[in-house]
DOMAR-181156 format. One record per residue: x, y, z negated of N, C-alpha, C, CB in turn; residue number from 1; residue in one letter. Coordinates in Angstrom, 1 decimal. Glycine has a CB too. Layout:
(pt (X,Y,Z),(X,Y,Z),(X,Y,Z),(X,Y,Z),NUM,A)
...
***
This chain:
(pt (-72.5,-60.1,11.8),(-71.3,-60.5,11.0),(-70.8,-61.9,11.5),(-71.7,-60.6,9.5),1,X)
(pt (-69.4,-61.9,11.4),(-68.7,-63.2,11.9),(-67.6,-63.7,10.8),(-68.0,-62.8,13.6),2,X)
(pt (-67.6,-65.1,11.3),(-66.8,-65.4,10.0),(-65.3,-65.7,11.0),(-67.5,-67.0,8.9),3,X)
(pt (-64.4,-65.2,10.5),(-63.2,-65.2,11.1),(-62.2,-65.6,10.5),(-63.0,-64.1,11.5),4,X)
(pt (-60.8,-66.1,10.8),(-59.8,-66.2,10.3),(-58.5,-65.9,10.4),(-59.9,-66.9,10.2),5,X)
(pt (-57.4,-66.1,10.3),(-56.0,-65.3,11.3),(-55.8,-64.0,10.8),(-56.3,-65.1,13.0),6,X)
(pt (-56.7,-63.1,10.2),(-56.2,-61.4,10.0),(-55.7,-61.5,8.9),(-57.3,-60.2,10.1),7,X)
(pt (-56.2,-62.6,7.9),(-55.4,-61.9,6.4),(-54.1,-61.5,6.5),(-55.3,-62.8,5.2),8,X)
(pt (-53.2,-61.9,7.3),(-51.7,-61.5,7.0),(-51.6,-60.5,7.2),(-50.8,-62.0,7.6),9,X)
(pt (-51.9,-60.1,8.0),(-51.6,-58.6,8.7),(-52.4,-57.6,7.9),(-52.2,-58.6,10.3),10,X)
(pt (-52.7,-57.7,7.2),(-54.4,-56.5,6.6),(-53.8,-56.2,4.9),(-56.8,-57.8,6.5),11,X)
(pt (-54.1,-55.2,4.9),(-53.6,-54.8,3.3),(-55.2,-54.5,2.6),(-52.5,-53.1,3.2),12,X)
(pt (-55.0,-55.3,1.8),(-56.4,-56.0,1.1),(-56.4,-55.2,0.1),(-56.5,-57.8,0.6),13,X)
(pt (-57.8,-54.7,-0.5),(-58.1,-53.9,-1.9),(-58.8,-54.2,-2.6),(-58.5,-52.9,-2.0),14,X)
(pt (-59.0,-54.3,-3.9),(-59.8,-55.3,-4.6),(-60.5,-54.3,-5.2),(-59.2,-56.4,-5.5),15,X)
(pt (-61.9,-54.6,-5.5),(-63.0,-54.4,-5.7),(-62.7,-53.7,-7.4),(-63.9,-55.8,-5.4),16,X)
(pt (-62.7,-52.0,-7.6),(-62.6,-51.5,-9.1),(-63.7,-52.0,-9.9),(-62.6,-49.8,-9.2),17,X)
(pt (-64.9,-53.0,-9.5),(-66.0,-53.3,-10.3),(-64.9,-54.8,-10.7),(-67.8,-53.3,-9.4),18,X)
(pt (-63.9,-55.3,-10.1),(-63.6,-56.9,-10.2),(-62.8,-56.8,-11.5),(-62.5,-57.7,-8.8),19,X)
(pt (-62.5,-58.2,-12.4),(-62.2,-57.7,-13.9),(-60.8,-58.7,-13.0),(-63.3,-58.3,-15.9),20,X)
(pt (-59.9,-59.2,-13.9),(-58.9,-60.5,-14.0),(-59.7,-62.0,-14.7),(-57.5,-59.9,-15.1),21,X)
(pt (-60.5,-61.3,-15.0),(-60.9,-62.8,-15.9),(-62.2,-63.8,-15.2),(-61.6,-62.2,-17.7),22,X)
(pt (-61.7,-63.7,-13.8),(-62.4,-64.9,-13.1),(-63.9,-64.8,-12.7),(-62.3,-66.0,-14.1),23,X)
(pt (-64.0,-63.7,-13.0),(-65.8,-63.2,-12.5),(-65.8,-63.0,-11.2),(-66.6,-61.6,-13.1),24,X)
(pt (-66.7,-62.8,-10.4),(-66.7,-62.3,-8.9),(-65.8,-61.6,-8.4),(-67.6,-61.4,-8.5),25,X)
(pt (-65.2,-61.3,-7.6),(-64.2,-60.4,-6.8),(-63.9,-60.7,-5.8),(-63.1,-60.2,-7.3),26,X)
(pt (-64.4,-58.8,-5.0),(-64.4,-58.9,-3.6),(-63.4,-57.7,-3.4),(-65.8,-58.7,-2.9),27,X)
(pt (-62.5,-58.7,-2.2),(-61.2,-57.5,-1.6),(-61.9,-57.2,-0.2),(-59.1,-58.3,-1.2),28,X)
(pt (-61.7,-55.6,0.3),(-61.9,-55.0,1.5),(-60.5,-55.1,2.1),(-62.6,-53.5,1.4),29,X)
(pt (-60.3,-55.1,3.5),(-59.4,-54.8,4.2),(-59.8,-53.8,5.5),(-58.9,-56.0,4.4),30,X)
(pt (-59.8,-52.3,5.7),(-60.1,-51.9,6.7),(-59.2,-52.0,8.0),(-60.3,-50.9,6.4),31,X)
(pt (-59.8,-51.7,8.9),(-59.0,-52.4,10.0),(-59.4,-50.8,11.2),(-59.8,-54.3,10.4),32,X)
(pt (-58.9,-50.9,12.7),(-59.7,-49.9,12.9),(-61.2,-49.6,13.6),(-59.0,-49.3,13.5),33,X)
(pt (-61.5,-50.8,14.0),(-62.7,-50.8,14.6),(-63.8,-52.0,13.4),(-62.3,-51.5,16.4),34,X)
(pt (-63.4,-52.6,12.6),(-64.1,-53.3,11.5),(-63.6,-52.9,10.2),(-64.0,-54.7,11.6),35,X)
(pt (-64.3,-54.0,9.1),(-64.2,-53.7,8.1),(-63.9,-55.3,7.3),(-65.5,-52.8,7.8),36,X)
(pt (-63.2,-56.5,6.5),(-62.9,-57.7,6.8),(-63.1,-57.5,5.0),(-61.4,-58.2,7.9),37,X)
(pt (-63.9,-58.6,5.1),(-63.8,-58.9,3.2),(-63.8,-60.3,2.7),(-65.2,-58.4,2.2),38,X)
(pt (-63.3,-60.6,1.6),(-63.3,-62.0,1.3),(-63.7,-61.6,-0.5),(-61.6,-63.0,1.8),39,X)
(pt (-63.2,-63.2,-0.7),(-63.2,-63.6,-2.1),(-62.1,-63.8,-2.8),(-63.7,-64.4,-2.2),40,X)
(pt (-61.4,-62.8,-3.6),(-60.0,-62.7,-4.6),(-59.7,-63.7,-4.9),(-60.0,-62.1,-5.8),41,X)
(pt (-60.6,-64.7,-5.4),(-60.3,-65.7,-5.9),(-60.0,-67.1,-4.3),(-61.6,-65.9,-7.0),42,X)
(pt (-60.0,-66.6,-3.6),(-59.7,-67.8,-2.6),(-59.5,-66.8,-1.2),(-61.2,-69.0,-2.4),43,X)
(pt (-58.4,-66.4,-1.5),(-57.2,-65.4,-0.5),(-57.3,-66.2,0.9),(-55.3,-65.4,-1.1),44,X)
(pt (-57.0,-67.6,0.9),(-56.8,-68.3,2.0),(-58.1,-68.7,2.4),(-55.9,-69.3,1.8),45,X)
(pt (-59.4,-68.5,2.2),(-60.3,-69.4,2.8),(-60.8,-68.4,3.7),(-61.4,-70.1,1.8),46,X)
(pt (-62.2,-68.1,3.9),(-62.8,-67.6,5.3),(-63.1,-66.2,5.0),(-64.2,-68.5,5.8),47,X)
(pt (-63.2,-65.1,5.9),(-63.9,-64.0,5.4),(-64.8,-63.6,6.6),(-63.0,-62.8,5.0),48,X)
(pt (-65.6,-62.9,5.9),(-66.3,-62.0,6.5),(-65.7,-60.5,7.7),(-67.0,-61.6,5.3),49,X)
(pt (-66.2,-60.4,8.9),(-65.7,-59.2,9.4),(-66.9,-58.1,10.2),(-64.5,-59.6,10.4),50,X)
(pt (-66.9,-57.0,9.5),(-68.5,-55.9,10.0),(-68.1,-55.2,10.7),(-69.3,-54.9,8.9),51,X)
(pt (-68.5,-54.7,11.5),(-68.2,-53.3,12.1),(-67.7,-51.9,11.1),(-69.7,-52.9,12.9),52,X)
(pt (-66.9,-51.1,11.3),(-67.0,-49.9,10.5),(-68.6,-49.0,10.0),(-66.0,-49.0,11.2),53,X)
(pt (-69.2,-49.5,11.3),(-70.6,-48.5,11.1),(-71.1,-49.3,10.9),(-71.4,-47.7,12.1),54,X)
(pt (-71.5,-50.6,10.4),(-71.9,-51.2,9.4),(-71.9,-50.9,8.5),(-71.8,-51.9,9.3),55,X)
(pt (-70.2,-51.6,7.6),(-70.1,-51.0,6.8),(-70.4,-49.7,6.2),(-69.5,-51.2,6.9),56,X)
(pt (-70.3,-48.9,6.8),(-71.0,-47.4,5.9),(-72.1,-47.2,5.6),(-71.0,-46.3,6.4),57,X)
(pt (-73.0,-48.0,6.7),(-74.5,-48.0,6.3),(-74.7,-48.9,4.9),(-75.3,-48.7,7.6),58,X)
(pt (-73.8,-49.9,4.6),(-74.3,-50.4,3.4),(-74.0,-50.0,2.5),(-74.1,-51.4,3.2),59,X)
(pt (-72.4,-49.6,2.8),(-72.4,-48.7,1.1),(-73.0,-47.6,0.7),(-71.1,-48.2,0.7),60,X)
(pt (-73.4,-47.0,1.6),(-74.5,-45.8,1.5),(-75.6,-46.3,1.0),(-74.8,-45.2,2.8),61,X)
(pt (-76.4,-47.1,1.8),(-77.6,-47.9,1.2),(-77.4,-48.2,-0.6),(-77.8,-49.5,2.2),62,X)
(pt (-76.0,-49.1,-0.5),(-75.5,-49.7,-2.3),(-75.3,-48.7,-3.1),(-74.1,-50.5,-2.6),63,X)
(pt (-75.4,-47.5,-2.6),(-74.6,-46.4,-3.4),(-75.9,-45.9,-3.6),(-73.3,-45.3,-2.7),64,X)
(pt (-77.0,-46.0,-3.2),(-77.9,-45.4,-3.0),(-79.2,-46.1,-4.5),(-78.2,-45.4,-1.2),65,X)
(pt (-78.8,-46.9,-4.8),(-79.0,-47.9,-5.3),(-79.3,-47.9,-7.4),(-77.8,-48.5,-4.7),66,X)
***
């Protein structure tokens, strides 16, 4: 994992159906085609995270598994 910056504009971000409005955790995905780029809802502009797609599937599989 790398922490990256510069893609939010371009990326159509989704927010997390577990995230409420009332200020608790919340994580947006943005897929991309070769990664997977996530941050924090609450701070759009600061740093995110970016995985591989086959990463990503391994975890949500693993989280789903859960």
């Amino acid at each position: 994992m790398r922490r990256t910056s510069g893609i939010r504009s371009t990326c159509t971000w989704r927010k997390s159906s577990y995230s409420d409005d009332e200020g608790a955790e919340c994580v947006e995905v943005a897929e991309a085609t070769s990664a997977v780029h996530i941050r924090d809802s609450k701070d759009p502009e600061g740093p995110h995270l970016t995985v591989p797609r086959g990463g990503w599937t391994r975890f949500l599989r693993y989280a789903t598994q859960r």
